[in-house]
C-alpha positions in Angstrom: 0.0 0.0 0.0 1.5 3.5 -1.0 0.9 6.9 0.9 -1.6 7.8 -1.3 -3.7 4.2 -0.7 -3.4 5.1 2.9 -4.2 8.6 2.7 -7.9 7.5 0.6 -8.8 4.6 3.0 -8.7 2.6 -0.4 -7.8 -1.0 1.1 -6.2 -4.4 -1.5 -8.6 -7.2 -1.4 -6.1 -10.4 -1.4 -6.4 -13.5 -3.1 -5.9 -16.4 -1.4 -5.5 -20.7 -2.2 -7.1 -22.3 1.1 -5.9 -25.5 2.1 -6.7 -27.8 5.3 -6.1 -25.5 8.2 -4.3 -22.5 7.0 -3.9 -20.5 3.6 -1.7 -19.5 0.8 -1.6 -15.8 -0.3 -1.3 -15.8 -4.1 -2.1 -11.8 -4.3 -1.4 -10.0 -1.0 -4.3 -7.7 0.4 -5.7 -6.6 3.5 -8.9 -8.5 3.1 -11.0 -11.0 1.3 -15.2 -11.3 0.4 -17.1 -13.3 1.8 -18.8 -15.6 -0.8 -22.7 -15.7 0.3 -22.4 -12.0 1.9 -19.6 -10.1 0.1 -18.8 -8.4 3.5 -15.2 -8.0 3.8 -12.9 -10.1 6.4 -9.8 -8.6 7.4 -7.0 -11.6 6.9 -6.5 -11.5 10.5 -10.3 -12.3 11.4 -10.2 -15.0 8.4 -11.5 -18.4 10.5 -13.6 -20.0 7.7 -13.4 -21.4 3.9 -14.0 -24.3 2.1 -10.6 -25.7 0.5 -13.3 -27.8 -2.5 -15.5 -24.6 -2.9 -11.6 -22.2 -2.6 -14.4 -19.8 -0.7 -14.4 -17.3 2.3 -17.0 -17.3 4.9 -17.7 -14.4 7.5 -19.0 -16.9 10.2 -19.5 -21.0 11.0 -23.4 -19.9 10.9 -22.9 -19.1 6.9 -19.7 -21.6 6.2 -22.2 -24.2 7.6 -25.4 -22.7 5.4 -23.2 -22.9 2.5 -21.8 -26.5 2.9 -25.2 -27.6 3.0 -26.7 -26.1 0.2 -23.0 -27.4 -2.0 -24.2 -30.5 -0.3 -27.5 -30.6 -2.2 -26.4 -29.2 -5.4 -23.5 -32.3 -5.9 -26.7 -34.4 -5.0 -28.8 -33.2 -7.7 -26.0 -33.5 -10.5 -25.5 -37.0 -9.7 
């Protein structure tokens, strides 16, 4: 981030590889989206993802949501 960056509040969104129990950065950033919300999460608060989906979630309430309903769509393709 460059003085200018800082001085706008504009902030990098990272992109990461998740794998079993931690995760690789492959663009560094400050934050990443949440894939049902979009909400940001800070790198720091980043607690879960799905390594087979390579998604962020903002809580276990939504991780958990969205396992299930990747759950039910793998069901109906096969």
């Amino acid at each position: 981030m460059n003085r200018i960056e800082k001085f706008f509040g504009v902030r990098n969104e990272a992109k990461l590889r998740y794998l079993d129990g931690e995760f690789e950065v492959l663009t560094p950033g400050e934050f990443v989206r949440c894939a049902v919300t979009g909400q940001p999460i800070s790198l720091a608060n980043l607690r879960y993802w799905s390594v087979d989906a390579q998604e962020a979630y903002a809580s276990a309430e939504i991780s958990v949501k969205r396992y299930l309903e990747l759950k039910a769509q793998d069901e109906t393709r096969s």
